[in-house]
mmCIF file of the N, C-alpha and C atoms, coordinates in Angstrom:
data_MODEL
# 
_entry.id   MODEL 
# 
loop_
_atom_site.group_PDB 
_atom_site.id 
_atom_site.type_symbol 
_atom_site.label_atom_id 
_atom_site.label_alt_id 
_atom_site.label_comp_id 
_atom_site.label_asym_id 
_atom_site.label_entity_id 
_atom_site.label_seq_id 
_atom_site.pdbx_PDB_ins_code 
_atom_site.Cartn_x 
_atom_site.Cartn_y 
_atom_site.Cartn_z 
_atom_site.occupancy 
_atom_site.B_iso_or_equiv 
_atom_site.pdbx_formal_charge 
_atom_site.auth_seq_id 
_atom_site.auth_comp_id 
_atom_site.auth_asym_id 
_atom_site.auth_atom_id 
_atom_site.pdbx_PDB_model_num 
ATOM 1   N N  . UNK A 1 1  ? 128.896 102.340 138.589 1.00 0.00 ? 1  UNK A N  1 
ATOM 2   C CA . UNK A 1 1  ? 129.977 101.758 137.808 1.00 0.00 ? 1  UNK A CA 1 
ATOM 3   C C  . UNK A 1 1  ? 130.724 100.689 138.615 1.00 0.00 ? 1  UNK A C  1 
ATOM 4   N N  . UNK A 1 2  ? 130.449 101.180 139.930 1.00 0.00 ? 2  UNK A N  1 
ATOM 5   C CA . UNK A 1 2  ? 132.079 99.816  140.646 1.00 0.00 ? 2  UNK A CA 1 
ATOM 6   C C  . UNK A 1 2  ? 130.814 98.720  140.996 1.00 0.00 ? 2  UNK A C  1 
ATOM 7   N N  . UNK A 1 3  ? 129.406 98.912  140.827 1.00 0.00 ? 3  UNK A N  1 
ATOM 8   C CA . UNK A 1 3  ? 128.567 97.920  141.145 1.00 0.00 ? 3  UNK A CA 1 
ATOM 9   C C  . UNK A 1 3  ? 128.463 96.644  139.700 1.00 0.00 ? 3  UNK A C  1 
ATOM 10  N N  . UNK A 1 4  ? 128.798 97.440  138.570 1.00 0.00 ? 4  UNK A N  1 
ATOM 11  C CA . UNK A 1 4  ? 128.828 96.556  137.400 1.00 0.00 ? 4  UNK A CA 1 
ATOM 12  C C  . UNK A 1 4  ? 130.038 95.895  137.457 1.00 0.00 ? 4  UNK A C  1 
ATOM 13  N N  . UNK A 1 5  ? 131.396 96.684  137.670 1.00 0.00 ? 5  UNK A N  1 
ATOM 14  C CA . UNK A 1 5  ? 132.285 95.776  137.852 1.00 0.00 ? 5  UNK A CA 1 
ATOM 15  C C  . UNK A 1 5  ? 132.775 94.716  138.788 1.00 0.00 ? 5  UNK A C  1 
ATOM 16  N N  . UNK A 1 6  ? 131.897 95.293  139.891 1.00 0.00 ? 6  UNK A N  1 
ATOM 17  C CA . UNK A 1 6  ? 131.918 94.068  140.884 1.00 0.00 ? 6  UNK A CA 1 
ATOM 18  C C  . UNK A 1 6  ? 131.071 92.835  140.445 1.00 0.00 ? 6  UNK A C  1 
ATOM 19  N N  . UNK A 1 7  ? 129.973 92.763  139.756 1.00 0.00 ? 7  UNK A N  1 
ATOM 20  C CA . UNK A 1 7  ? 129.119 91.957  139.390 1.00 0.00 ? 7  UNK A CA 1 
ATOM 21  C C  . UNK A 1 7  ? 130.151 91.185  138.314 1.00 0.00 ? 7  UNK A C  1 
ATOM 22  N N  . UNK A 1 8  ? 130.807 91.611  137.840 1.00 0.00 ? 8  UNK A N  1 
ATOM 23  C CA . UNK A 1 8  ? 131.505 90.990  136.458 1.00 0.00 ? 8  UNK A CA 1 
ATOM 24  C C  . UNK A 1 8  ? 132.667 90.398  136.906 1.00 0.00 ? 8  UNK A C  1 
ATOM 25  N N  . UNK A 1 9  ? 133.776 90.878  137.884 1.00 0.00 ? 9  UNK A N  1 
ATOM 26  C CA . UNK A 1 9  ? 134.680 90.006  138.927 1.00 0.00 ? 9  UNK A CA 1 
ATOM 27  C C  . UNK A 1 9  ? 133.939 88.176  139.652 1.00 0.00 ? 9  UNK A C  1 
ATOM 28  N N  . UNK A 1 10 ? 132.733 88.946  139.878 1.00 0.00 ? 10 UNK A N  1 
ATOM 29  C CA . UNK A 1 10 ? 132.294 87.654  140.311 1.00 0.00 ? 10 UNK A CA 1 
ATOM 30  C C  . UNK A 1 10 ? 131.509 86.821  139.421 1.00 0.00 ? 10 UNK A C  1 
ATOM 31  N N  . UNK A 1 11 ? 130.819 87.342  138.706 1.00 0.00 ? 11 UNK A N  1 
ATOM 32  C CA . UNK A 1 11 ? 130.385 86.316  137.582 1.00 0.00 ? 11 UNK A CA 1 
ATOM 33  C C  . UNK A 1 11 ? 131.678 86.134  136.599 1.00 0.00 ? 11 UNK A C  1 
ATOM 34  N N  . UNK A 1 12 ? 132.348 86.168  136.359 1.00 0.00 ? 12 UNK A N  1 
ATOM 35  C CA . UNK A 1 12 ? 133.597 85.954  135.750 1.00 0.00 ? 12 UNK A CA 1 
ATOM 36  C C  . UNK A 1 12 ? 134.550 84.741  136.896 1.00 0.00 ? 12 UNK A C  1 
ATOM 37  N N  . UNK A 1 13 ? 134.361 84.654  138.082 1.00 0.00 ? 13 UNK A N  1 
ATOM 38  C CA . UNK A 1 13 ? 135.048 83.741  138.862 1.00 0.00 ? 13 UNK A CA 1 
ATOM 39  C C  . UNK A 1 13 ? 134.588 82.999  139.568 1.00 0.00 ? 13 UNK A C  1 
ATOM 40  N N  . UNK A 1 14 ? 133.252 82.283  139.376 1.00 0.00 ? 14 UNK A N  1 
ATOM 41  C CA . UNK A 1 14 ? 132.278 81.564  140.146 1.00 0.00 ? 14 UNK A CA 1 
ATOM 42  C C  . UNK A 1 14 ? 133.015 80.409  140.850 1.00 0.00 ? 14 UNK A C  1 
ATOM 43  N N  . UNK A 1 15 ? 134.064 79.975  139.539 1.00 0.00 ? 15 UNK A N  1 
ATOM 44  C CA . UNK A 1 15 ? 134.435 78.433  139.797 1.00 0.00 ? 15 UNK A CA 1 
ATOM 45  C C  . UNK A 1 15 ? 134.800 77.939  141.443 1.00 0.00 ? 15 UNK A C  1 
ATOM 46  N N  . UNK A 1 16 ? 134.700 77.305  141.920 1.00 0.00 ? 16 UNK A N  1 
ATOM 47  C CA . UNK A 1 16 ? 135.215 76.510  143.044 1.00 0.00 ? 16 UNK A CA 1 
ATOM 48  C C  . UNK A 1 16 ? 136.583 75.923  142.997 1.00 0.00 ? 16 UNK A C  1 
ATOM 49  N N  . UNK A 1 17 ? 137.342 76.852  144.110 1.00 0.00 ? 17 UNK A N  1 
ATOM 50  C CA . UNK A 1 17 ? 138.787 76.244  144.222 1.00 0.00 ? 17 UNK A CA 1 
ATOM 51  C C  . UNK A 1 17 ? 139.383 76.048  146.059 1.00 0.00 ? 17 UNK A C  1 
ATOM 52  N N  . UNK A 1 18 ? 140.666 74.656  145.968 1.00 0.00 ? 18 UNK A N  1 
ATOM 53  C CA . UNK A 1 18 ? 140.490 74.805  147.068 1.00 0.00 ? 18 UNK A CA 1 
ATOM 54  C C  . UNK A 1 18 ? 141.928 75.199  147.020 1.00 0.00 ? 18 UNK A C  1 
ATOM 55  N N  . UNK A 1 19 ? 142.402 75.628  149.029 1.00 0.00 ? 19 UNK A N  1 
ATOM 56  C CA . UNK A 1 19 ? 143.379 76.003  149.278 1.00 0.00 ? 19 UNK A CA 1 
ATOM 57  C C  . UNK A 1 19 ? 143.638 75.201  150.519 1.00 0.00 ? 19 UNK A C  1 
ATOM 58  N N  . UNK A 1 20 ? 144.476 74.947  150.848 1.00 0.00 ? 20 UNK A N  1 
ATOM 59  C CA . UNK A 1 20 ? 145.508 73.649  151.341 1.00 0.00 ? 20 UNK A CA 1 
ATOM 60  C C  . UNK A 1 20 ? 146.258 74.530  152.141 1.00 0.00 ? 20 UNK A C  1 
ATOM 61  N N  . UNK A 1 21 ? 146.736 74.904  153.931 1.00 0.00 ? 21 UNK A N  1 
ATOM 62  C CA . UNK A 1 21 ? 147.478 75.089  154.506 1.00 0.00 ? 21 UNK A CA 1 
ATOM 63  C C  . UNK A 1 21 ? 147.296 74.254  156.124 1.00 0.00 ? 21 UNK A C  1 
ATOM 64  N N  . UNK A 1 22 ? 148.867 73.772  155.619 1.00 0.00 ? 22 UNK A N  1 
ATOM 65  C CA . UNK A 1 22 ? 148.828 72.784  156.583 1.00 0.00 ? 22 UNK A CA 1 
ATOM 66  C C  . UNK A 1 22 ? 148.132 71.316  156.797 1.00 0.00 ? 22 UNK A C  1 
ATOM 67  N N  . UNK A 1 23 ? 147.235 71.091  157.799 1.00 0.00 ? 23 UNK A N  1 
ATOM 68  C CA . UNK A 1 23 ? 146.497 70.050  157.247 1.00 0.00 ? 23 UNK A CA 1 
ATOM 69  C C  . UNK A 1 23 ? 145.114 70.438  157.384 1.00 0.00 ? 23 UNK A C  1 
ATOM 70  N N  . UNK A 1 24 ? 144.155 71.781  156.920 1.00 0.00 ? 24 UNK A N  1 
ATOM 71  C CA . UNK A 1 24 ? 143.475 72.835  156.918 1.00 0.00 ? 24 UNK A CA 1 
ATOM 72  C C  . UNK A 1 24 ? 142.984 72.255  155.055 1.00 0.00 ? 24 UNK A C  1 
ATOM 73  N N  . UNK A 1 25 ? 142.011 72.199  154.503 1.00 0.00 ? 25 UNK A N  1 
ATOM 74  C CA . UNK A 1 25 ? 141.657 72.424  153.375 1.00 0.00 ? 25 UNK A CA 1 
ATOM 75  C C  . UNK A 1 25 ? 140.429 73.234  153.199 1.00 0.00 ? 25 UNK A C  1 
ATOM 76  N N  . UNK A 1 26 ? 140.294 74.460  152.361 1.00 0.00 ? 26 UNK A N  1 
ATOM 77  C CA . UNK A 1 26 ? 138.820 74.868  152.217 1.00 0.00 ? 26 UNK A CA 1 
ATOM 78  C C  . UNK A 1 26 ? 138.974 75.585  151.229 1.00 0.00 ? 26 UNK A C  1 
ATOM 79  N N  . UNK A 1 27 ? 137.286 74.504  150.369 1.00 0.00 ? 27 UNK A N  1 
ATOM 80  C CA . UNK A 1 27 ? 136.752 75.100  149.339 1.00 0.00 ? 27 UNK A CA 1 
ATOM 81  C C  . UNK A 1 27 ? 135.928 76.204  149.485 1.00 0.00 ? 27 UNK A C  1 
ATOM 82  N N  . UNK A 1 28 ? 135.806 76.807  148.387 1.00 0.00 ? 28 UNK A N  1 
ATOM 83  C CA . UNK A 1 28 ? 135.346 77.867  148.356 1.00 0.00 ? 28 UNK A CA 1 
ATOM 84  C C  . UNK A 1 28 ? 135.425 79.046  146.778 1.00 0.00 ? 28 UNK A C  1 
ATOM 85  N N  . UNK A 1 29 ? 134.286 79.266  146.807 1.00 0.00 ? 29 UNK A N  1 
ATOM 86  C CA . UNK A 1 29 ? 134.474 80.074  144.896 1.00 0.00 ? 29 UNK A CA 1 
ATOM 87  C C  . UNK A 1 29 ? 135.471 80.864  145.101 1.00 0.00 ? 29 UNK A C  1 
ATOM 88  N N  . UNK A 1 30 ? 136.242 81.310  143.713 1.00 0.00 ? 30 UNK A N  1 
ATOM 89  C CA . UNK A 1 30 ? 137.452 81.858  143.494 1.00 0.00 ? 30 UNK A CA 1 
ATOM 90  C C  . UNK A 1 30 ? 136.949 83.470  143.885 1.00 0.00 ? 30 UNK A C  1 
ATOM 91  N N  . UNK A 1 31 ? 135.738 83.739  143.767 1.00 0.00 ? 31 UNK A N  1 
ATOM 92  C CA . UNK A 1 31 ? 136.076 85.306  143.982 1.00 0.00 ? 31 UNK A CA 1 
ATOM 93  C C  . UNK A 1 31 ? 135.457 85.765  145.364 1.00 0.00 ? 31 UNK A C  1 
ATOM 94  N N  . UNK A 1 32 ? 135.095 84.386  146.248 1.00 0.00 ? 32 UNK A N  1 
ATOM 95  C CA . UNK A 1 32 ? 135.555 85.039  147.887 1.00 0.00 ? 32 UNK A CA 1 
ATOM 96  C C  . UNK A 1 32 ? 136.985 84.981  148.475 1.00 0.00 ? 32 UNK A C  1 
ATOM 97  N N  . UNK A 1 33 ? 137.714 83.707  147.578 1.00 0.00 ? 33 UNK A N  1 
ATOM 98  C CA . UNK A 1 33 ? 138.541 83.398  148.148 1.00 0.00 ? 33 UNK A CA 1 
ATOM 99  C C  . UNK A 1 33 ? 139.634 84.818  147.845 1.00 0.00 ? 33 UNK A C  1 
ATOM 100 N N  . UNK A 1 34 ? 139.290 85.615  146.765 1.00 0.00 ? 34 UNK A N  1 
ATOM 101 C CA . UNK A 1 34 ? 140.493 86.173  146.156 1.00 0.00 ? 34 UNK A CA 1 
ATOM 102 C C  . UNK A 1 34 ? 140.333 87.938  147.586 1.00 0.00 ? 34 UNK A C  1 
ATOM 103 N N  . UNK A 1 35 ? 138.598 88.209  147.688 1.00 0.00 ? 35 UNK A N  1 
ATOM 104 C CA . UNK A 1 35 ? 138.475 89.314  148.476 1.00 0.00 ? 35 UNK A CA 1 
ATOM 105 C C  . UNK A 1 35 ? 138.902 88.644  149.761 1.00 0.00 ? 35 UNK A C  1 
ATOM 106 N N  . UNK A 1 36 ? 138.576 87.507  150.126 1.00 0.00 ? 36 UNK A N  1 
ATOM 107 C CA . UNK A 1 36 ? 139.340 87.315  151.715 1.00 0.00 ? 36 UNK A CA 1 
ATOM 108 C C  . UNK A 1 36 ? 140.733 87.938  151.569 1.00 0.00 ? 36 UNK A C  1 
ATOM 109 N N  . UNK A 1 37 ? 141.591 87.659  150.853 1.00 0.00 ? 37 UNK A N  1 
ATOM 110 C CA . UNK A 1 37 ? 143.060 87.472  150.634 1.00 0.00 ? 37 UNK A CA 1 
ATOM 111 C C  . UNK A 1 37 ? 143.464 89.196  150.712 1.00 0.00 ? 37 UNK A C  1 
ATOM 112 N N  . UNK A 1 38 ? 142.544 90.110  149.828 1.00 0.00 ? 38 UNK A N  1 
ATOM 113 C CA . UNK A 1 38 ? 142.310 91.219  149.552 1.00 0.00 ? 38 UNK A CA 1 
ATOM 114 C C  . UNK A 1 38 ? 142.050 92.150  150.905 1.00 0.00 ? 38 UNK A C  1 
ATOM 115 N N  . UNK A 1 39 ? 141.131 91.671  151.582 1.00 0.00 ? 39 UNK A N  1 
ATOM 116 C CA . UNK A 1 39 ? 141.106 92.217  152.864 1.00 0.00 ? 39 UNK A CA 1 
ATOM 117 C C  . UNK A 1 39 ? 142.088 91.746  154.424 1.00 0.00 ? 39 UNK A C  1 
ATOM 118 N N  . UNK A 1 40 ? 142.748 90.361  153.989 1.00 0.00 ? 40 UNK A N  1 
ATOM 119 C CA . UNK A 1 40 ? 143.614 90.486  154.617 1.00 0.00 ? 40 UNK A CA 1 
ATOM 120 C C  . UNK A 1 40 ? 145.275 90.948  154.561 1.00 0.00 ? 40 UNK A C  1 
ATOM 121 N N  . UNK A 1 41 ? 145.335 91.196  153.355 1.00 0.00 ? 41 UNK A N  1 
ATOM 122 C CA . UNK A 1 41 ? 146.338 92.199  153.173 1.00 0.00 ? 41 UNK A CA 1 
ATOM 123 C C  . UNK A 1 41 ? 146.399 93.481  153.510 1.00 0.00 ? 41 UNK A C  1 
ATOM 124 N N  . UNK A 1 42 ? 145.272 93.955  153.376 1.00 0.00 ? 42 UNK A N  1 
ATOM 125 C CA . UNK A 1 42 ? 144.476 95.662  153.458 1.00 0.00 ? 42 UNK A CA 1 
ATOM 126 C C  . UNK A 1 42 ? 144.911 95.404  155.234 1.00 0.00 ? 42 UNK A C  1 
ATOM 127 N N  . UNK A 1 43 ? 144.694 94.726  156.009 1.00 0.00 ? 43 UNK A N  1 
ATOM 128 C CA . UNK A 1 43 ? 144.445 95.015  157.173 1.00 0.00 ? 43 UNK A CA 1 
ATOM 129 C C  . UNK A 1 43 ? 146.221 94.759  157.440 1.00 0.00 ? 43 UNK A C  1 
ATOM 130 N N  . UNK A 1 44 ? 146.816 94.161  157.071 1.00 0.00 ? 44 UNK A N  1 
ATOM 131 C CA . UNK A 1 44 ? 148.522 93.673  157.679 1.00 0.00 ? 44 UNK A CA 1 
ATOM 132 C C  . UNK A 1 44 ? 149.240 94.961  157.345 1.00 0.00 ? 44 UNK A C  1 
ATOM 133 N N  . UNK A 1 45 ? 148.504 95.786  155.869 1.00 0.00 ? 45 UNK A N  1 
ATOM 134 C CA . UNK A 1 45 ? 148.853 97.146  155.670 1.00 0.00 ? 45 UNK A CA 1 
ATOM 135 C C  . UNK A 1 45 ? 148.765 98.102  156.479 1.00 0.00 ? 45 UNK A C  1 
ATOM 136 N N  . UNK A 1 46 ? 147.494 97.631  156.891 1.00 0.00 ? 46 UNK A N  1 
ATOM 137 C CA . UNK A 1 46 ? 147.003 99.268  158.170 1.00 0.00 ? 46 UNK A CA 1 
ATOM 138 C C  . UNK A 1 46 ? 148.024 98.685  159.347 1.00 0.00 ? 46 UNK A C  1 
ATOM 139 N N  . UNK A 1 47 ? 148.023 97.746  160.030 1.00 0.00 ? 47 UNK A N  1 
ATOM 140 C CA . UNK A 1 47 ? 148.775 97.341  161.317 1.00 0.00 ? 47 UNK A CA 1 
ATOM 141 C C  . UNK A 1 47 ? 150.616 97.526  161.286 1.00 0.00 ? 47 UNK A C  1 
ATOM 142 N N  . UNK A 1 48 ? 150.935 97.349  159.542 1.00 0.00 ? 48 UNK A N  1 
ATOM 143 C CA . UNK A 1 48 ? 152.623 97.583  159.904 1.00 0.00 ? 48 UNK A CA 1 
ATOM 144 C C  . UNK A 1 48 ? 152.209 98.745  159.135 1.00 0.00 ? 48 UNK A C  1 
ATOM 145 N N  . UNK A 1 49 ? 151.982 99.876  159.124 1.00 0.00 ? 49 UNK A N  1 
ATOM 146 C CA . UNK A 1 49 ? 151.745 101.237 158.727 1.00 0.00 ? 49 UNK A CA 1 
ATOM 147 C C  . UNK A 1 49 ? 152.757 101.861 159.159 1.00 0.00 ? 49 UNK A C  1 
ATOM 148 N N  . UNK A 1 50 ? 153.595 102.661 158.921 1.00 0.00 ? 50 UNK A N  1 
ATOM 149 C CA . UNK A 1 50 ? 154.833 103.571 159.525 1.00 0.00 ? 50 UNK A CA 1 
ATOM 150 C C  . UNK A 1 50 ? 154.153 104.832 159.142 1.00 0.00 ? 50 UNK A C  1 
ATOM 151 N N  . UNK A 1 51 ? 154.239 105.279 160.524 1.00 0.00 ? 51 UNK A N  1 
ATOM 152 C CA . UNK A 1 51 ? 153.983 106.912 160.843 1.00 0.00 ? 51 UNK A CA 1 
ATOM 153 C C  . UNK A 1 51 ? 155.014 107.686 160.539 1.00 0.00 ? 51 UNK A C  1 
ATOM 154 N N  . UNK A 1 52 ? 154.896 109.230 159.318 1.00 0.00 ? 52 UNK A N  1 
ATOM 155 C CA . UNK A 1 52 ? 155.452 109.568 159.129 1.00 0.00 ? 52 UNK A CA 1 
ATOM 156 C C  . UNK A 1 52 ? 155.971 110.726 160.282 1.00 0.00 ? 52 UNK A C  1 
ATOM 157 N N  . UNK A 1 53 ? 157.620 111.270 160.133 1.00 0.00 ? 53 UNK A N  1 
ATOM 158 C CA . UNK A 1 53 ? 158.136 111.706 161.169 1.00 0.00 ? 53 UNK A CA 1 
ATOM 159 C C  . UNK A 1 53 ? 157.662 112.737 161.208 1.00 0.00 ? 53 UNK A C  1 
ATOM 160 N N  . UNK A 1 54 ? 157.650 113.239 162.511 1.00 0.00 ? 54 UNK A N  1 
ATOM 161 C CA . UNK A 1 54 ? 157.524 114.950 162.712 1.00 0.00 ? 54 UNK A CA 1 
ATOM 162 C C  . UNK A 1 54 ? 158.319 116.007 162.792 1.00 0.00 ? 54 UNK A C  1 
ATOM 163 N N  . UNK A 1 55 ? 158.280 117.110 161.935 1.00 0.00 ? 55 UNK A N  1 
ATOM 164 C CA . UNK A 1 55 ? 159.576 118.002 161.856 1.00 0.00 ? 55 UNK A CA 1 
ATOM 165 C C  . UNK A 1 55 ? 158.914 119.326 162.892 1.00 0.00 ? 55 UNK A C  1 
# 
């Protein structure tokens, strides 16, 4: 099931878009650009992670 919906995220977002930071431009199809973004959030999550206290 998450193999059909992954197939359909990306055939659903083939198009080519670019992104602009700084004086940096890169194209690239919309549905790598969207899992880059996806996995670099996932990771800024794990690194400011707060450990819960110990009683």
């Amino acid at each position: 099931m998450l193999v059909v919906l992954t197939l359909i995220f990306i055939f659903q977002n083939r198009s080519e878009t670019t992104i602009k930071l700084f004086w940096v431009s890169v194209q690239s199809p919309l549905w790598l650009t969207l899992v880059v973004i996806l996995l670099l959030g996932w990771i800024a999550g794990l690194l400011t992670r707060r450990k819960k206290p110990t009683n």
